[in-house]
C-alpha positions in Angstrom: 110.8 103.1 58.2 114.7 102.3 57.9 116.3 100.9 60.7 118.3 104.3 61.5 114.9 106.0 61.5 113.7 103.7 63.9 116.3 104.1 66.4 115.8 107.9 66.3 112.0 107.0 66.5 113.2 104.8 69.8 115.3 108.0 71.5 111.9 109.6 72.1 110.7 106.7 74.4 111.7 108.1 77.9 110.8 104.6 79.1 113.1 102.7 76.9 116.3 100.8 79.1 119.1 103.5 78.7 121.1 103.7 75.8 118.7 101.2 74.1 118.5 102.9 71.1 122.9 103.6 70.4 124.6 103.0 67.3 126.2 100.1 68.4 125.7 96.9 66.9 125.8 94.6 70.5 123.0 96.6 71.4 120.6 96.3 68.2 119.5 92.7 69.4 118.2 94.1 72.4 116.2 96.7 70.8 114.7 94.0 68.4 113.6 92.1 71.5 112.3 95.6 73.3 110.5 96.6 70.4 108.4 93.0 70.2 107.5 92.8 73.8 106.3 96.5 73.2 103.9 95.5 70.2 102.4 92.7 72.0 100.7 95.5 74.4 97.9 93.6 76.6 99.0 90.6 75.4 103.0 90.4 76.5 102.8 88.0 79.5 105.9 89.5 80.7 105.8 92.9 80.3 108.7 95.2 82.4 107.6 98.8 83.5 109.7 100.2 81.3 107.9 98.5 78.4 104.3 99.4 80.1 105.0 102.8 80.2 105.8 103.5 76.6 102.2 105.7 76.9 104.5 108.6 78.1 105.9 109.2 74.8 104.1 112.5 72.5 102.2 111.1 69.5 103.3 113.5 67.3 107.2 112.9 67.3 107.7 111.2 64.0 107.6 107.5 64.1 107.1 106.9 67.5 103.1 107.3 66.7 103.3 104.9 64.2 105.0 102.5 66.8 102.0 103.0 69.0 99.7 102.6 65.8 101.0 99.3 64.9 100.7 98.4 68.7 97.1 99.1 68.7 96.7 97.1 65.4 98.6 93.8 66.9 96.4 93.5 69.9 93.0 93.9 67.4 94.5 91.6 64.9 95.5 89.1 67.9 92.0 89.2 69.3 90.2 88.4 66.2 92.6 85.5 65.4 91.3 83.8 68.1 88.0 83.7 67.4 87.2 85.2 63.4 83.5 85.1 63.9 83.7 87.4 67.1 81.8 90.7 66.0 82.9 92.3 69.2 86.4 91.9 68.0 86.1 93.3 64.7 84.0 96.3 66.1 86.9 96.6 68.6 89.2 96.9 65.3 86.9 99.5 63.1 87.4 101.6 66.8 91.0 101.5 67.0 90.9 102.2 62.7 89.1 105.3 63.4 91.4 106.8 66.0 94.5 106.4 63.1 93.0 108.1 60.2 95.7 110.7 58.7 93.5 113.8 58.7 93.5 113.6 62.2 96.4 116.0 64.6 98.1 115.0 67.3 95.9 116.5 69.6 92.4 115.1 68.6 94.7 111.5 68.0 96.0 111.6 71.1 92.5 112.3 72.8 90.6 109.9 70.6 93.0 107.1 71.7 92.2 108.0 75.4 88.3 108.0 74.4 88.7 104.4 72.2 91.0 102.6 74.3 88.0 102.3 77.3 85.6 102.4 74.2 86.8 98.6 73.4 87.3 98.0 76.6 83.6 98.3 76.9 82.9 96.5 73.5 85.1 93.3 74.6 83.0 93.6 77.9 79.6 93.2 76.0 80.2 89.4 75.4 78.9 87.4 72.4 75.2 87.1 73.8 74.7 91.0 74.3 72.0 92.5 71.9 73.1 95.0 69.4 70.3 97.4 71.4 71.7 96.7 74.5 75.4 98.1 73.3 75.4 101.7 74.6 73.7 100.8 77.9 76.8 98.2 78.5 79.8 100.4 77.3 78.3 103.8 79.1 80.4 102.9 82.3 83.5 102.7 80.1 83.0 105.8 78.5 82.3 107.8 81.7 85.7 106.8 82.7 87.2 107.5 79.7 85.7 111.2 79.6 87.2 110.7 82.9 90.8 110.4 82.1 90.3 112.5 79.1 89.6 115.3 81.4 92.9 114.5 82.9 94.7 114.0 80.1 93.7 118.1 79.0 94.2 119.6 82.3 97.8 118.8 82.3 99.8 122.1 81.6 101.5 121.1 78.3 97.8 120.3 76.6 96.5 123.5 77.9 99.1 125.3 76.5 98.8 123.3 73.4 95.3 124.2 73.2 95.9 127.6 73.8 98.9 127.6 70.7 96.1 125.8 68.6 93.4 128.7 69.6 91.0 126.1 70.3 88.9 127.3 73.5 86.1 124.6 72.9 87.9 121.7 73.2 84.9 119.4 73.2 82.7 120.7 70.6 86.3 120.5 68.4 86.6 116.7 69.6 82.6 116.4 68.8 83.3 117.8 65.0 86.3 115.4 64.3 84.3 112.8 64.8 81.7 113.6 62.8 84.3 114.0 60.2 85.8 110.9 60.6 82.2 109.3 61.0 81.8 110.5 57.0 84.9 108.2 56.4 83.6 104.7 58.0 83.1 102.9 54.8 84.8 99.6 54.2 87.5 101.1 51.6 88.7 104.0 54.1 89.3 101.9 57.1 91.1 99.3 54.7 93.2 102.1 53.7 94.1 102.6 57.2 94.4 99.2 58.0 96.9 98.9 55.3 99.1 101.7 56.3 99.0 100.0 59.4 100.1 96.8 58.3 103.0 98.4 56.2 104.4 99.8 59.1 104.1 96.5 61.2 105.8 94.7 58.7 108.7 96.8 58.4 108.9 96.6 62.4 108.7 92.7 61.9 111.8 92.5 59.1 113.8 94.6 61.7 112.6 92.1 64.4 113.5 89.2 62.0 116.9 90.4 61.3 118.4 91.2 64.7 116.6 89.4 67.4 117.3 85.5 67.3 116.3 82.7 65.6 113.8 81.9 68.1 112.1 85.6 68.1 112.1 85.6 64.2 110.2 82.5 64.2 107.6 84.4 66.8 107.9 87.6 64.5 106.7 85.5 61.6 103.8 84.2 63.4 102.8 87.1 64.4 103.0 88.5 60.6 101.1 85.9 59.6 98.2 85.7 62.2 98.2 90.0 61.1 97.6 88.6 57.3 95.2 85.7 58.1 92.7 88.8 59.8 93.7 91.3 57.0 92.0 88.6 54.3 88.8 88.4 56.1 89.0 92.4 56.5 87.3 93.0 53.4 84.2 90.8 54.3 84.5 91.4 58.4 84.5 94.9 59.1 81.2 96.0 56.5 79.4 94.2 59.4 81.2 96.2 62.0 80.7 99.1 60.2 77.1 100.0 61.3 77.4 99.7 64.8 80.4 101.4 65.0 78.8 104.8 63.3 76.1 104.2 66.1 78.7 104.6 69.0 80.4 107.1 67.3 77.0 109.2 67.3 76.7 108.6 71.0 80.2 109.5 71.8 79.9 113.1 69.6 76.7 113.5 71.7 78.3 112.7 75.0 81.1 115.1 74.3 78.7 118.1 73.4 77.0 117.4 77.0 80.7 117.4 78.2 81.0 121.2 76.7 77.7 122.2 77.8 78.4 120.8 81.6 82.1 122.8 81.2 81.2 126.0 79.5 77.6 127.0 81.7 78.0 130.3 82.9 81.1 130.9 80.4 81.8 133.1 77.6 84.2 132.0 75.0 87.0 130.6 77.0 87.4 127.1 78.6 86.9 127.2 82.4 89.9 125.2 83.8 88.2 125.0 87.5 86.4 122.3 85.6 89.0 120.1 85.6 89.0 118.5 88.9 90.0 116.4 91.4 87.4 114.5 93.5 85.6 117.4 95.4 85.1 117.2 98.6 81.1 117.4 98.6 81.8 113.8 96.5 84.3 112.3 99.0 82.3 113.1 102.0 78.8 111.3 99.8 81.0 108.5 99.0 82.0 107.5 102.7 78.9 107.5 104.0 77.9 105.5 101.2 80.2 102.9 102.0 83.3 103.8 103.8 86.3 101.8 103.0 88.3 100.3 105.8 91.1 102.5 105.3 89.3 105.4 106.8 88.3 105.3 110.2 85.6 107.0 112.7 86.7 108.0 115.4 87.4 111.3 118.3 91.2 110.9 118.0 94.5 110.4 115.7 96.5 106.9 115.8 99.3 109.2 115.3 98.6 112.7 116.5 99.9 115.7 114.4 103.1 118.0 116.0 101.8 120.9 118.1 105.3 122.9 118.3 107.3 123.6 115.5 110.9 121.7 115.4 114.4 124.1 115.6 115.5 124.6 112.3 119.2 124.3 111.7 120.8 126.8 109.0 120.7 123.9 105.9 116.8 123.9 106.7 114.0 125.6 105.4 111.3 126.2 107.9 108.5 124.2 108.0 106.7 126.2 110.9 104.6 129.2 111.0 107.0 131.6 109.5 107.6 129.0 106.7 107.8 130.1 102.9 104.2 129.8 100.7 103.8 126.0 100.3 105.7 124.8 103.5 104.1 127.0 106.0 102.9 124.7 109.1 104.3 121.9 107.3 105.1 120.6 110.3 101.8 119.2 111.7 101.7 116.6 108.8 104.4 115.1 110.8 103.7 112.8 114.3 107.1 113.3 114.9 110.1 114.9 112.4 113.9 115.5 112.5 115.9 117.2 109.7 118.2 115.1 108.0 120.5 115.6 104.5 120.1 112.6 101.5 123.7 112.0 100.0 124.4 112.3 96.5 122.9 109.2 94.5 119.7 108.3 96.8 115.9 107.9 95.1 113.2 108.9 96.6 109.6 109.2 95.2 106.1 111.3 94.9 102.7 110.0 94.0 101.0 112.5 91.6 98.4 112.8 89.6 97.4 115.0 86.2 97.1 118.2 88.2 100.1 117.5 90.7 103.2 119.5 90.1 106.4 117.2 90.7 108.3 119.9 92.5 106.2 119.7 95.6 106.9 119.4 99.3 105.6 115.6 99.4 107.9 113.0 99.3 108.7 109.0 100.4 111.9 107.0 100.5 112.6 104.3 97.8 112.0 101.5 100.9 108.4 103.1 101.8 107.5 103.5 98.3 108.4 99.9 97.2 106.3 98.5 100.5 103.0 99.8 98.2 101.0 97.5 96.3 97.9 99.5 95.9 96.0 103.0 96.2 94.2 101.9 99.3 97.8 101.4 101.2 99.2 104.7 99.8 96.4 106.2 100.8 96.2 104.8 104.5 100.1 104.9 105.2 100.7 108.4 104.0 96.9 109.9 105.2 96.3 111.3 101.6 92.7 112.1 101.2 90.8 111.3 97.6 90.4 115.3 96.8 93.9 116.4 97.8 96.1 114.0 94.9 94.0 111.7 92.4 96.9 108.8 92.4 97.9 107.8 89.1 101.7 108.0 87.9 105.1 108.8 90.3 108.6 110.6 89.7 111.8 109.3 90.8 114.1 112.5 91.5 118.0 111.2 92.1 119.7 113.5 94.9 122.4 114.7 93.2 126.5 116.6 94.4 126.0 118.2 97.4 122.6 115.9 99.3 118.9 117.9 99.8 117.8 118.5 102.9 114.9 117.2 104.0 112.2 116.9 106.9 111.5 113.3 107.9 109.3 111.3 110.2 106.5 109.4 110.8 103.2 110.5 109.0 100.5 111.7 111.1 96.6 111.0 110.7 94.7 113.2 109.1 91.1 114.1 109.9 88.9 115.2 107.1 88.5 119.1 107.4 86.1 121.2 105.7 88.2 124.3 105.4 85.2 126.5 104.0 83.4 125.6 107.0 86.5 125.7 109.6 85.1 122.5 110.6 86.0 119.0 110.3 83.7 116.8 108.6 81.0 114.6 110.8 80.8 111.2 110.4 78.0 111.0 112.8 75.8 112.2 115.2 77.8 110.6 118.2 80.7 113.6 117.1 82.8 111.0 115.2 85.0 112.3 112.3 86.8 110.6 109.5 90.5 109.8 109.6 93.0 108.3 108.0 95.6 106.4 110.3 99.0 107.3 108.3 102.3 105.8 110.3 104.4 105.6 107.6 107.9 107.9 107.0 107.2 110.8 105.0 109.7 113.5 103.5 109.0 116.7 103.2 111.2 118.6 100.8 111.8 122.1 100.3 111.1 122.6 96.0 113.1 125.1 96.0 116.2 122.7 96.0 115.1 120.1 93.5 116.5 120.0 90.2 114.4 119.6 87.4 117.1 117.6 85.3 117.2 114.8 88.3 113.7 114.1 87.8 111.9 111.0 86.0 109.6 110.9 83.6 106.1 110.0 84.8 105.1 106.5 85.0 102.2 105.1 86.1 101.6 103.5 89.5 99.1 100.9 88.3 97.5 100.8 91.5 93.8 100.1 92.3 91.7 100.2 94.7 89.8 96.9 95.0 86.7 98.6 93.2 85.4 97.9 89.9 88.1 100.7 88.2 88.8 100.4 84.7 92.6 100.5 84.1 93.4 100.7 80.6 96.8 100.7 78.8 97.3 104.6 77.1 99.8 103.5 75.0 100.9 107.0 72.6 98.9 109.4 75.3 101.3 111.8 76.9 101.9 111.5 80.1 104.7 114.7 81.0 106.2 116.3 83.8 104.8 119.1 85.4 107.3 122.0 87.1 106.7 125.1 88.8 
């Protein structure tokens, strides 16, 4: 990889600081410095958004998988430096190996790196004491959330259509046969054929690194080649051990994804069933509260903030948001406590919470201030009264009002009470005739979609919000993560 090659490799990353990737030479330190703190994945101890979010990009652009590649290689390599004799680590390694073999497309790559980035996660978690039998049993919770997220990751639009250009209407069972190809390769001589590749690539990265980023960083860069060379010598001897277990989670994993196809293709003929790609239900929010309720949602008779009951006058730069209100908007109004129409000049942010399902030219929106004030899922969820099976959380858009302002509907937030709209009824807490609510308060937009513009749109980038739980968050570095239009 040439250093014009990489720069061209670097225009793909939507997350990369603006014109980070020019001709001109003032600029080439700072991509040297960019493209370190991006290698370092995990492991950066100051890593900017714009660095975390590199997992947007497509795999299969030239180069920019290979970027991601040698990411996924540095944080193995670094984790096995620390300790040589840590089988976990070098298990962790034959995993990521797999995932880059050459045979594989950019659609099984990109959903094997989804399914082997919470696999290690998982591995790492099994500590040095854990018994090889034992294994499976420990990383099974990682999986399930990475079947999870892989279930995500193929209902997005793009993939379906990619699936559909690709004519595969099985998606799992394909998944299940990859790996049983690949499982044919795990020998020591193909993954050290990978593993070399690998390297190659790194090392070219590092001489780029070297050359344009500072003294001090090219003394970093060299460190960092040769921690990379002090693991690749005890390669040959390290990963035959690894080797073994490794073909044994691989079996479990084919076998988990042909119960994945069997759960998603009963009671279907030939054709993958997208109503199997779902949000939380609302059967499963309504067991998980009374399981244990989180503090964010209330019991209760009555809103904090009770919805509008008459519809606002709409000037002639409005859309309605009342009864007479176009598909989408209709009664839009009762999400509001209280609402008046204002226009956004030319130049102001605002932002929308999606996840893999959302479309970004929706009505639901928050100003820049509102959006800033959120640390975590549990605060978006309370402030702006978002129940789990309406949006999943996950990533946000920025969209940049530009000539002439939007029009929008702002206000405060009202509560929501959980409705079962099947049932016309909403949802009993208990036998007292308490329901569940979410407070809301905060200042909500409400935007007609009709007036965004799909070139003033961000790319997605994840929230990195949790919840307080036990949720796995894992870095996707080279998964896709696209915009979604109407």
């Amino acid at each position: 990889m040439n250093e014009l090659e990489l720069r061209n490799a670097l225009a793909w990353f939507r997350s990369a600081p603006q014109r980070l990737y020019e001709g001109a030479s003032a600029r080439v330190a700072q991509t040297a410095e960019w493209v370190w703190v991006v290698l370092q994945g995990d492991f950066a101890e100051e890593q900017t958004t714009a660095q975390a979010v590199t997992g947007t990009i497509i795999s299969m652009i030239p180069f920019v998988d290979q970027i991601c590649d040698v990411r996924d290689i540095v944080a193995n390599c670094k984790k096995i430096n620390e300790d040589k004799s840590n089988k976990w680590a070098w298990l962790a390694l034959v995993l990521t190996l797999i995932g880059l073999f050459p045979s594989l497309g950019s659609l099984a790559k990109g959903c094997f790196k989804i399914l082997f980035a919470y696999l290690r996660k998982g591995v790492f978690s099994a500590g040095a004491k854990a018994l090889d039998s034992n294994l499976w049993q420990v990383v099974q919770p990682f999986v399930e959330a990475g079947i999870r997220k892989l279930n995500d990751f193929l209902a997005r639009p793009e993939v379906r259509a990619t699936l559909s250009r690709l004519h595969i209407d099985n998606v799992y069972q394909y998944l299940a046969n990859q790996l049983r190809v690949l499982k044919g390769k795990l020998n020591v001589g193909g993954l050290l054929g990978v593993f070399d590749q690998g390297i190659g690539a790194f090392k070219e990265l590092m001489a780029f690194v070297q050359r344009w980023g500072g003294a001090a960083l090219a003394e970093r860069a060299k460190a960092l080649v040769e921690v990379v060379a002090r693991v690749r010598r005890d390669a040959d001897r390290m990963l035959g051990q690894a080797i073994k277990p490794a073909q044994e989670l691989v079996d479990r994993l084919i076998n988990r994804l042909e119960l994945e196809h069997a759960q998603t293709y009963r009671a279907t003929t030939n054709a993958l069933n997208p109503h199997n790609f779902a949000k939380l239900s609302l059967d499963a929010e309504v067991a998980a509260l009374r399981r244990a309720r989180p503090e964010w949602v209330k019991v209760g008779t009555r809103a904090r903030y009770p919805a509008l009951t008459r519809e606002p006058a709409v000037p002639s730069t409005h859309v309605d948001i009342g009864a007479k209100g176009p598909r989408g908007l209709t009664d839009a109004f009762r999400t509001f406590a209280d609402v008046r129409p204002d226009i956004l000049p030319k130049g102001t942010v605002i932002y929308r919470v999606v996840d893999p399902k959302s479309f970004d030219n929706s009505i639901c929106w928050m100003t820049e201030a509102e959006f800033k004030q959120l640390s975590s899922k549990r605060e978006w969820r309370e402030r702006f009264a978002v129940w789990g099976h309406w949006n999943g959380n996950g990533e946000y858009v920025r969209y940049t009002v530009p000539e002439g302002g939007l029009p929008v509907w702002r206000g405060t937030t009202a509560s929501q009470e959980l409705q079962d709209y099947g049932a016309g009824k909403a949802v009993a807490a208990d036998a007292k005739g308490n329901t569940f609510w979410i407070d809301g308060g905060a200042e909500q937009l409400v935007v007609n979609p009709g007036d965004l513009k799909r070139e003033h749109v961000s790319a997605r980038r994840f929230t990195g919000w949790t919840d307080g739980s036990a949720e796995i968050e894992v870095n996707l570095v080279g998964v896709p993560s696209l915009n979604s239009w109407r």
